[in-house]
FISE-333440 format. One line per field, with one value per atom (N, C-alpha, C): residue in one letter; atom name; x, y, z. Coordinates in Angstrom, 1 decimal. Layout:
BEGIN
rest	A | ...
atom	CA | ...
x	X | ...
y	Y | ...
z	Z | ...
end
This chain:
BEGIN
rest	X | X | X | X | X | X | X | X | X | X | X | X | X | X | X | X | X | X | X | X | X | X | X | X | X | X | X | X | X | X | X | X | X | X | X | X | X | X | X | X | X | X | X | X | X | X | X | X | X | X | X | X | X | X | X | X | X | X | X | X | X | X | X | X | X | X | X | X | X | X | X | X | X | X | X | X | X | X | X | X | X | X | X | X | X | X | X | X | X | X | X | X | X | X | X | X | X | X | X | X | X | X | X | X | X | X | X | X | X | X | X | X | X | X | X | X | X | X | X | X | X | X | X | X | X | X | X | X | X | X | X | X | X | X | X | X | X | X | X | X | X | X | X | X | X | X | X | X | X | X | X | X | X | X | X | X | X | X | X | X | X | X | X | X | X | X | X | X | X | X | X | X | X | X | X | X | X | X | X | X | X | X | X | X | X | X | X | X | X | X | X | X | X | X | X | X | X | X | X | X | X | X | X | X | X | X | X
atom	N | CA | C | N | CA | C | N | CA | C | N | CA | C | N | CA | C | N | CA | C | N | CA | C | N | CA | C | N | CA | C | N | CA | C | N | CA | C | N | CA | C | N | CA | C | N | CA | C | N | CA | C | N | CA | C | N | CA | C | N | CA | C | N | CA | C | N | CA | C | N | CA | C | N | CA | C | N | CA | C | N | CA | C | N | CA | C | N | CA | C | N | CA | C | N | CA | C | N | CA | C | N | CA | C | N | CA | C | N | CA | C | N | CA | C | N | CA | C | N | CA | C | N | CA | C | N | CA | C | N | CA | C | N | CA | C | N | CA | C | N | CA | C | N | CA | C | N | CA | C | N | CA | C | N | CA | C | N | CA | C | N | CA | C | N | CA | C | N | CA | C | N | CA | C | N | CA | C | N | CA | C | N | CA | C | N | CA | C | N | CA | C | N | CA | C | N | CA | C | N | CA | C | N | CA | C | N | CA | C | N | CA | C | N | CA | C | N | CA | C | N | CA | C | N | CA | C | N | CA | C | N | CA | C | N | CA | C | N | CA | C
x	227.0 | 226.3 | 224.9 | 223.8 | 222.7 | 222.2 | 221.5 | 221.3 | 219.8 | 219.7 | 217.9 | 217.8 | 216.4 | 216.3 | 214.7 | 214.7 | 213.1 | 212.5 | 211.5 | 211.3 | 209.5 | 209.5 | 208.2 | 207.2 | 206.3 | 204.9 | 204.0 | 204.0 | 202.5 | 201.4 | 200.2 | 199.2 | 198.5 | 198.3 | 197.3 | 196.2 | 195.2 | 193.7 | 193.3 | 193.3 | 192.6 | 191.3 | 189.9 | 188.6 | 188.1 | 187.2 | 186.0 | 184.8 | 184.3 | 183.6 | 182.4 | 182.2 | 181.5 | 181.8 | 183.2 | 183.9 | 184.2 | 184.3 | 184.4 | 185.8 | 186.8 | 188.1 | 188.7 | 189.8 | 189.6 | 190.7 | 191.2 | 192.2 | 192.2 | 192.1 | 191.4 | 192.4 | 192.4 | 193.1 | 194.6 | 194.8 | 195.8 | 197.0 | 196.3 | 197.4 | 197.6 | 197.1 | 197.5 | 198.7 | 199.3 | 200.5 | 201.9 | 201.6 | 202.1 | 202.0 | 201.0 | 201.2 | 201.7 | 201.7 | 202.5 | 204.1 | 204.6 | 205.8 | 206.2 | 205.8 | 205.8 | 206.4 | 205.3 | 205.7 | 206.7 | 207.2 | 208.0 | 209.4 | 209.5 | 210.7 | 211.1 | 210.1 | 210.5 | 211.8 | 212.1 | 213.5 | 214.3 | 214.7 | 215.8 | 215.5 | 214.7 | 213.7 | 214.5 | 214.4 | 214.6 | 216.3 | 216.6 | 218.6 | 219.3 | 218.4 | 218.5 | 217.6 | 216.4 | 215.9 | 215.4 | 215.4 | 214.8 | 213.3 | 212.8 | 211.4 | 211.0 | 212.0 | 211.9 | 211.7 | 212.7 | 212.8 | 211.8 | 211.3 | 209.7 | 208.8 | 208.3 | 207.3 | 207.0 | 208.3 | 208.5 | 208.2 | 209.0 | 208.7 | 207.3 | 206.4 | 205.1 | 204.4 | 204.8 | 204.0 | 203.9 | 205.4 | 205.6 | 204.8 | 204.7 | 204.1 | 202.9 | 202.2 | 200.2 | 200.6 | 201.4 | 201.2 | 200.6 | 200.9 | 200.7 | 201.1 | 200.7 | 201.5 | 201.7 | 203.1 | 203.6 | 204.6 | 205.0 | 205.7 | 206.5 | 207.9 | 209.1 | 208.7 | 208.8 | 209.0 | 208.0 | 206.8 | 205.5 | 206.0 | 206.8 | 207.1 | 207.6 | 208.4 | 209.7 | 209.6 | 209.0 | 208.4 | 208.0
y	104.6 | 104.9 | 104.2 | 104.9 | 104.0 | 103.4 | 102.5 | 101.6 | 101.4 | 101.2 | 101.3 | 100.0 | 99.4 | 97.6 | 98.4 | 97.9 | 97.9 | 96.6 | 96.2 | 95.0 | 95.3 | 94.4 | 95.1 | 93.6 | 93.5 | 93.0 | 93.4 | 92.0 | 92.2 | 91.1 | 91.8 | 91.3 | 91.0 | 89.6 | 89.1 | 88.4 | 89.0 | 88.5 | 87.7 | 86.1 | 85.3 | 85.1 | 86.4 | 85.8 | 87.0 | 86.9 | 87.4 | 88.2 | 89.4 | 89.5 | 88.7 | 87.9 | 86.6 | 85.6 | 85.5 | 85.3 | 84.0 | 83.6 | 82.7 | 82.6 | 81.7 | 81.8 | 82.1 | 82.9 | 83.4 | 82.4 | 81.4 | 80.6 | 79.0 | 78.0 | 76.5 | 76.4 | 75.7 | 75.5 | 74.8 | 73.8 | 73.6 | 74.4 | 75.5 | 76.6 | 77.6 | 77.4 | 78.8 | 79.2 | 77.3 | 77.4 | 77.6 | 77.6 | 77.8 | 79.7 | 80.0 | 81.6 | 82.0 | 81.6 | 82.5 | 82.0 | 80.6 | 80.5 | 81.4 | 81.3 | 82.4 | 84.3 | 84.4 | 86.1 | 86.0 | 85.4 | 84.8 | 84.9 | 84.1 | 84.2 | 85.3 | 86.2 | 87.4 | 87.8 | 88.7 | 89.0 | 88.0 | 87.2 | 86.0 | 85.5 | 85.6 | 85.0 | 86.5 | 87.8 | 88.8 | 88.9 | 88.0 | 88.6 | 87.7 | 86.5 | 86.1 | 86.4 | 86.4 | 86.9 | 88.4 | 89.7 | 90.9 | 91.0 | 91.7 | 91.9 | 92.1 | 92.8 | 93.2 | 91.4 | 90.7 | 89.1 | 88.4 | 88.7 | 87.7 | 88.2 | 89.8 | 90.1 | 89.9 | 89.9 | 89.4 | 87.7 | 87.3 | 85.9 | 85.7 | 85.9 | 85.9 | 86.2 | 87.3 | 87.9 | 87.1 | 86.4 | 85.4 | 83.4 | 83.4 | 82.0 | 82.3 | 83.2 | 83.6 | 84.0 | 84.1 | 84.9 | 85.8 | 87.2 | 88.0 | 89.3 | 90.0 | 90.7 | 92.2 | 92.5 | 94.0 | 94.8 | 95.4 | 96.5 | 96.5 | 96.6 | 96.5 | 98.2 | 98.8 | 100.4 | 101.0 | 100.6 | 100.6 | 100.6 | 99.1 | 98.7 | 99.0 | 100.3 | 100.6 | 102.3 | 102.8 | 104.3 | 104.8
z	56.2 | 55.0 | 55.1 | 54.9 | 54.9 | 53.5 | 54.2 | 53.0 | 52.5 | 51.5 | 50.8 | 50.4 | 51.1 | 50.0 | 49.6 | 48.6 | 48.4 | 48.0 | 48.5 | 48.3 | 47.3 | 45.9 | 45.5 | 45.9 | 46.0 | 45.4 | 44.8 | 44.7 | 43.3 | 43.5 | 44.2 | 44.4 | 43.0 | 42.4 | 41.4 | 41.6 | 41.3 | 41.5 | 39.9 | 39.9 | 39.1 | 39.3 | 39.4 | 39.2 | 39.0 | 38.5 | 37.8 | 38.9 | 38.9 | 39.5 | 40.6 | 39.8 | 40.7 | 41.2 | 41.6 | 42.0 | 41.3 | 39.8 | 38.9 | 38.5 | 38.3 | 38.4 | 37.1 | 36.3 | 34.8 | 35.0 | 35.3 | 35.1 | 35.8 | 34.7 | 35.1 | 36.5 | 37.4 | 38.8 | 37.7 | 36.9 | 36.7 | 35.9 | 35.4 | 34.8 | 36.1 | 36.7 | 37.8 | 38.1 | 38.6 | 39.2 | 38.0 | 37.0 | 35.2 | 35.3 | 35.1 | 35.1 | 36.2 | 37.5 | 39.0 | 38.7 | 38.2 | 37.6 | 36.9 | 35.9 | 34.6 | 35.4 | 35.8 | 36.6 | 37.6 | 38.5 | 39.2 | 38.7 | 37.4 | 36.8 | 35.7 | 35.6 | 34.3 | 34.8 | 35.8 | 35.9 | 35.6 | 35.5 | 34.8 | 33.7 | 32.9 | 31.7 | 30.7 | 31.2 | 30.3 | 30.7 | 31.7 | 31.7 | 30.4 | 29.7 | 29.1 | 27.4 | 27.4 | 26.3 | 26.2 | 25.5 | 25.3 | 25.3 | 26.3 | 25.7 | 23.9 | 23.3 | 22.1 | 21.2 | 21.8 | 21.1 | 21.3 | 22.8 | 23.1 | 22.3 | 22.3 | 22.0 | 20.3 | 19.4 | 18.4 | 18.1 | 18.6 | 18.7 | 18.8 | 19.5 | 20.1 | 18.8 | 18.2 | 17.5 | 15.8 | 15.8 | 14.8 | 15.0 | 15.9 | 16.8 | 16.1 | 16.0 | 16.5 | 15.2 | 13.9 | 12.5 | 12.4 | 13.7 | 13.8 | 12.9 | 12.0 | 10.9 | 11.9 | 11.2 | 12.4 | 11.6 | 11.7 | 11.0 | 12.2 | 12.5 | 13.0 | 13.6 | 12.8 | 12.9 | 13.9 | 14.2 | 14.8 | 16.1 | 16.1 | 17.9 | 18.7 | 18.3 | 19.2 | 19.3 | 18.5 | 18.7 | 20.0
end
């Protein structure tokens, strides 16, 4: 039986056309953590729970009904 792996990457470019960095050198290694661990981060919390959460943190006002359409 043959077998399928797929392996994905994700090339991320932190700079700016002039080749100015959009991210101070000490958060870098914080955001590539961050993307790194989404698959395990969401086997435990919903996108639906983060993006809420997120949106309550920042006293962001939203209508429930809006987000999921």
């Amino acid at each position: 039986m043959a077998h399928t792996y797929t392996n994905l990457l994700t090339h991320i470019i932190f700079s700016t056309k002039d080749r100015k960095p959009t991210l101070e050198r000490d958060l870098k290694q914080t955001v590539l953590d961050y993307i790194a661990n989404q698959e395990e981060h969401h086997r435990r919390v919903s996108f639906k729970e983060e993006l809420i959460a997120f949106l309550k943190k920042h006293e962001i006002t939203y209508d429930e009904k809006y987000l999921w359409e």
